[in-house]
C-alpha positions as CSV (number, residue, x, y, z in Angstrom):
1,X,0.8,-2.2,24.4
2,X,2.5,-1.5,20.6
3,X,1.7,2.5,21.5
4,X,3.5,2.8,24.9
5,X,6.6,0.6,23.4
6,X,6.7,2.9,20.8
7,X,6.5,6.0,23.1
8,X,9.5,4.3,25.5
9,X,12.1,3.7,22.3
10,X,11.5,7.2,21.3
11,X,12.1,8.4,24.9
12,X,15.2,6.5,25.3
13,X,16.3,7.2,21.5
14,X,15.3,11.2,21.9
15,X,13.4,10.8,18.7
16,X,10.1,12.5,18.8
17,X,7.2,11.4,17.5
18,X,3.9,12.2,16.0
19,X,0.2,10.0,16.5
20,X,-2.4,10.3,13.8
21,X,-5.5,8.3,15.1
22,X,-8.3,8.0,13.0
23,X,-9.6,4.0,12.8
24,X,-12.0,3.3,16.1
25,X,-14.7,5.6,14.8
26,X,-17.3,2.6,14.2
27,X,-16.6,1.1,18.0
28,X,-17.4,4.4,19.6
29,X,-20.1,5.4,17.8
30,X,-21.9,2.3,18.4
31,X,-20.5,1.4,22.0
32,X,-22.1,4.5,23.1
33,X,-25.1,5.6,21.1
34,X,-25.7,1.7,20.3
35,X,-26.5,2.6,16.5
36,X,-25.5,0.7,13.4
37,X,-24.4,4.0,11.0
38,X,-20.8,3.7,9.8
39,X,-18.5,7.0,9.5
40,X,-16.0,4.8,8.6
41,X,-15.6,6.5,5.5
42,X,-13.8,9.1,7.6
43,X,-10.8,7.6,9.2
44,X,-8.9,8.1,6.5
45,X,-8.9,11.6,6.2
46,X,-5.8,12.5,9.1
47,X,-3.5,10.7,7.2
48,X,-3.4,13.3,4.6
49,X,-1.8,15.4,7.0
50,X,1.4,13.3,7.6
51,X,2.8,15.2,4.3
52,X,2.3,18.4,6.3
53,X,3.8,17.6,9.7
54,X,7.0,16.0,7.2
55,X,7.9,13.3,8.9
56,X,11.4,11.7,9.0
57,X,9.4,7.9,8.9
58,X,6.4,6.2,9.7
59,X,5.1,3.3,11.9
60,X,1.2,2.3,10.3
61,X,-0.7,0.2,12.1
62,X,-1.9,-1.2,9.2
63,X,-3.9,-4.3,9.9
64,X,-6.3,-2.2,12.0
65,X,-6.5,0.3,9.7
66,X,-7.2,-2.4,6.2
67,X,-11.1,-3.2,8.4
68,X,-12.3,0.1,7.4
69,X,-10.7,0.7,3.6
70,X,-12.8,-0.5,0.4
71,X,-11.0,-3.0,-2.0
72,X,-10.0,-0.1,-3.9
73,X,-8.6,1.6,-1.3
74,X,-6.2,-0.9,0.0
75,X,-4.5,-1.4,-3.1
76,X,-4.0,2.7,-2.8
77,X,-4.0,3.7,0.4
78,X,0.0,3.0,0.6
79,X,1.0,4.7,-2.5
80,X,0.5,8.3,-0.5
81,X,3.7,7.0,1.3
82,X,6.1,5.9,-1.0
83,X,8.3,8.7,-0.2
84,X,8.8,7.6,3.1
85,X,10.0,4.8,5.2
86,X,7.8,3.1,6.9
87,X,6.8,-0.2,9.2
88,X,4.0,-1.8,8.7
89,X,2.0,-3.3,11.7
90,X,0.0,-6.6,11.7
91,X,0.4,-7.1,7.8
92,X,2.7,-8.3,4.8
93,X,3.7,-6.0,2.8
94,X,6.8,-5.9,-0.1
95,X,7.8,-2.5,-0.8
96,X,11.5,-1.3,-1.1
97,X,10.7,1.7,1.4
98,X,8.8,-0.3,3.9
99,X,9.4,-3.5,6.2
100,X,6.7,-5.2,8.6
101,X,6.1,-6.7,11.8
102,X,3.3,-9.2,12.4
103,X,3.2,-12.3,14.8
104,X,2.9,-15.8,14.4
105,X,-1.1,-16.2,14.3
106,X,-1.0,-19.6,13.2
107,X,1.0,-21.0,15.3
108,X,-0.6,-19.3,18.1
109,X,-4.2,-19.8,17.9
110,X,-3.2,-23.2,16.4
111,X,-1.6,-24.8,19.6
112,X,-5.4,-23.1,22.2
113,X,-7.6,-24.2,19.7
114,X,-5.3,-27.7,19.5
115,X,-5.4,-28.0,23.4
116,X,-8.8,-27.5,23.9
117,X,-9.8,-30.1,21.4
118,X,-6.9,-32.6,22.0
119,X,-5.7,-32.1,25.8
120,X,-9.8,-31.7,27.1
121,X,-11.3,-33.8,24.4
122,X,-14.1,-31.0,23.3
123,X,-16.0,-31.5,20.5
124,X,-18.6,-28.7,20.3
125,X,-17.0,-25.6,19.4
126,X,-18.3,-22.0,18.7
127,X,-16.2,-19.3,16.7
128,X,-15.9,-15.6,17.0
129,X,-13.1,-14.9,14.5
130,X,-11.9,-11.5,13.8
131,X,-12.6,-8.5,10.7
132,X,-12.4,-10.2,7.1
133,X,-9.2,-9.1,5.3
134,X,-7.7,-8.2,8.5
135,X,-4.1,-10.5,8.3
136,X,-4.2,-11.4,12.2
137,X,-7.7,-12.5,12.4
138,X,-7.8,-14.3,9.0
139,X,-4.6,-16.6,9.9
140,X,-6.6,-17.0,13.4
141,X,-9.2,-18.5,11.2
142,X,-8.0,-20.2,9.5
143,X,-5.7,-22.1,12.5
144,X,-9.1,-23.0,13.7
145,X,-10.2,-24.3,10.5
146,X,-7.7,-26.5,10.3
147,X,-7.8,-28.4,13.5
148,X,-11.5,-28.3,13.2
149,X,-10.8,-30.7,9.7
150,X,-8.1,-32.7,11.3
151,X,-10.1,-33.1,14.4
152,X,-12.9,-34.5,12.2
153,X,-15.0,-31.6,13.6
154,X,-17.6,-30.2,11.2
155,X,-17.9,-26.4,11.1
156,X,-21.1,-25.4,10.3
157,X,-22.4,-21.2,9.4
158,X,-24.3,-21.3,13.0
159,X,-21.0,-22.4,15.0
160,X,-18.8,-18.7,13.4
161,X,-19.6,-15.3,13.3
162,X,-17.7,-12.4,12.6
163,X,-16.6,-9.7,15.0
164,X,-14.5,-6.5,14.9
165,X,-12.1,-6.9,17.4
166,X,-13.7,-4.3,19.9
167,X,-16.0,-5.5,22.9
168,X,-19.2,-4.6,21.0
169,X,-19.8,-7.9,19.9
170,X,-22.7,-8.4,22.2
171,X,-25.4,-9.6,19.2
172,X,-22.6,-11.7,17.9
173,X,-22.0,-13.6,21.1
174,X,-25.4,-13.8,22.2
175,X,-26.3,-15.7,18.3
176,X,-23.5,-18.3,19.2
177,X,-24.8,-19.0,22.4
178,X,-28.7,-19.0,21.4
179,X,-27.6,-21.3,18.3
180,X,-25.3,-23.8,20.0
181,X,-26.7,-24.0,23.3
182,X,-24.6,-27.1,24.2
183,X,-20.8,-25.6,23.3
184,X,-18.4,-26.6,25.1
185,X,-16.0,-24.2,23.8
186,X,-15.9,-20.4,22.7
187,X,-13.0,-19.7,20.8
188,X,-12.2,-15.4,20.6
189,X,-10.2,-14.1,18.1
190,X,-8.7,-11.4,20.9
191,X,-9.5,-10.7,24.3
192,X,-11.2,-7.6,23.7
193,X,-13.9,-10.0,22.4
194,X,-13.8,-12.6,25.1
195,X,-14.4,-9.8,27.5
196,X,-17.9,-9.6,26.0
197,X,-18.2,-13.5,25.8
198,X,-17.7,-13.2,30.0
199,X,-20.0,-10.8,30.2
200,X,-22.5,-12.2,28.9
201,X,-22.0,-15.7,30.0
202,X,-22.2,-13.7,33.6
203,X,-25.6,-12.8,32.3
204,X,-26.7,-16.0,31.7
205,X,-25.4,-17.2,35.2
206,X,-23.4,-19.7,33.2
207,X,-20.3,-21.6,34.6
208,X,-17.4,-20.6,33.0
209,X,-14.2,-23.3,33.5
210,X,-10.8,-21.4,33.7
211,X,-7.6,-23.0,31.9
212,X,-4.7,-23.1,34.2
213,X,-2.8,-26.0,33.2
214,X,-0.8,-25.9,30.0
């Protein structure tokens, strides 16, 4: 993963190097006390101390952290680093201290989404796309979107429903299925997600068909 990458180049490079978590408050909380109260209002508050531990530059995870800031706070929430370099993860950003790294979404969830409707022929579709305002999920999106319209494919409110990119999607995934009861397809906007939509087709002793050929 991005974190043991990160941890290796540093190794190899004999830089050291500094973590400051504070975004998976929310998927704790309510992975294991199964309530709906947010302290996301919190996760904010360790990165106040990167002035403190003066830091030579910065790698931000960003498009994690953007799910739990306000409007307000994401036009902000960079200033507080405009002293220091920085990358920024899973997001655009143009600033002359800062470059960013993000993958090709699109193109990606494009060309599943484009084989399951094209190279199997389904027509009945179900959407779990990713955290509004989050860059990776909302080019996921809208790569769905568009093959749904070119596909002549109607997307209606019951067939998407939002997630947050952790595995506690269960009341999500369970709507989809109650709703469209004759999918043929369950698109996931990572596989943190689709590890729930297993699960609970395992539940529902339903048959799952496994993609090997590409």
């Amino acid at each position: 993963n991005t974190l043991h990458g990160i941890q290796q180049a540093a190794m190899e490079t004999g830089v050291n190097i500094i973590v400051f978590l504070g975004v998976h408050t929310s998927y704790f909380y309510r992975d294991f006390f199964e309530e709906e109260e947010s302290y996301d209002y919190q996760v904010t508050t360790v990165y106040d101390y990167v002035k403190l531990a003066k830091v030579d530059a910065l790698i931000i995870s960003y498009g994690e952290l953007v799910i739990f800031l306000s409007e307000k706070e994401r036009g902000t929430f960079l200033e507080k680093f405009d002293q220091i370099p920085y990358v920024i993860l899973e997001e655009v950003v143009d600033k002359k201290n800062a470059c960013y790294q993000i993958a090709d979404n699109y193109k990606g969830m494009r060309a599943v989404v484009e084989h399951l409707a094209i190279d199997h022929g389904y027509r009945r579709f179900v959407c779990l796309r990713g955290p509004e305002g989050n860059k990776d999920a909302d080019e996921r999106y809208r790569a769905f979107l568009d093959v749904m319209k070119e596909q002549d494919i109607e997307v209606t409110a019951d067939m998407v429903r939002v997630g947050d990119f952790s595995e506690s999607v269960e009341k999500e995934v369970e709507y989809l299925f109650d709703q469209n009861p004759h999918a043929q397809a369950f698109v996931c906007a990572n596989d943190l997600m689709a590890n729930t939509v297993y699960k609970i087709c395992k539940k529902r002793r339903m048959e799952i068909h496994q993609m090997t050929e590409w």
